[in-house]
Phi, psi and omega in degrees: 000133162325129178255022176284164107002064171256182197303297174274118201251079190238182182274166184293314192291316187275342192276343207255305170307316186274306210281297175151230285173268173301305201301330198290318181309283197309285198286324175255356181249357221053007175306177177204146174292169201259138204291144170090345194253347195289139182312319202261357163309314138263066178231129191221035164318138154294152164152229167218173181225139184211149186302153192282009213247287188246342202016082178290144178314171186198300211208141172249118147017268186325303197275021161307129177205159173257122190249011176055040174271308188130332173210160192327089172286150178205137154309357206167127180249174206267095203316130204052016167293323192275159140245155195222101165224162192317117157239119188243067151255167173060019160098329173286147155257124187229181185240095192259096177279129168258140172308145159287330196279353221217305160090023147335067180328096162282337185157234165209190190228154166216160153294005179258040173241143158316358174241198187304331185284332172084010161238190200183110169267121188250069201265138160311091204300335165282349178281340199236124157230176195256151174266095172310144199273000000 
């Protein structure tokens, strides 16, 4: 887990009590769901997706898109919602997103999306949860 200093501040021991098991895996662990099973993987509500952690605004709806990646894809996040830092585990070089507010593991960013911005936030549906507008 990332050792800065964020806005919202608690122990491993309470962030673990408040998510639950898995979300703790995920969100605080860096984990990831298994590709296809996550709620918000086909999902096209008007609202927001806000973090699963603290729930800071994260991602708007409209940048939603479906790439058949297996998770919640988004062109854009919700300007200064994201942190972005360097991840080479598993051999890969990534772009690894965190809530800014929390410092919370959403997923990863890649250059390959289809739309005008050319990215795809590759987000985790336990990491996130959604606000219906």
């Amino acid at each position: 887990m990332n050792k800065k200093e964020y806005p919202i501040q608690k122990t491993e021991a309470q962030w673990r009590e408040e998510l639950g098991d898995e979300r703790y895996r995920i969100l605080r662990e860096s984990g990831t769901e298994r590709p296809h099973t996550g709620k918000y993987n086909i999902h096209f509500e008007d609202g927001t997706y806000k973090c699963g952690a603290c729930n800071t605004p994260l991602f708007k709806s409209d940048s939603k898109f479906e790439s058949s990646c297996g998770w919640p894809s988004f062109d854009e996040a919700i300007d200064g919602a994201v942190e972005y830092v360097r991840d080479t585990s598993f051999g890969m070089i990534r772009t690894e997103i965190l809530c800014a507010t929390c410092g919370s593991h959403l997923g990863h960013v890649f250059n390959d999306g289809p739309t005008q911005t050319g990215q795809r936030y590759c987000v985790n549906s336990l990491s996130v949860n959604f606000e219906e507008k």
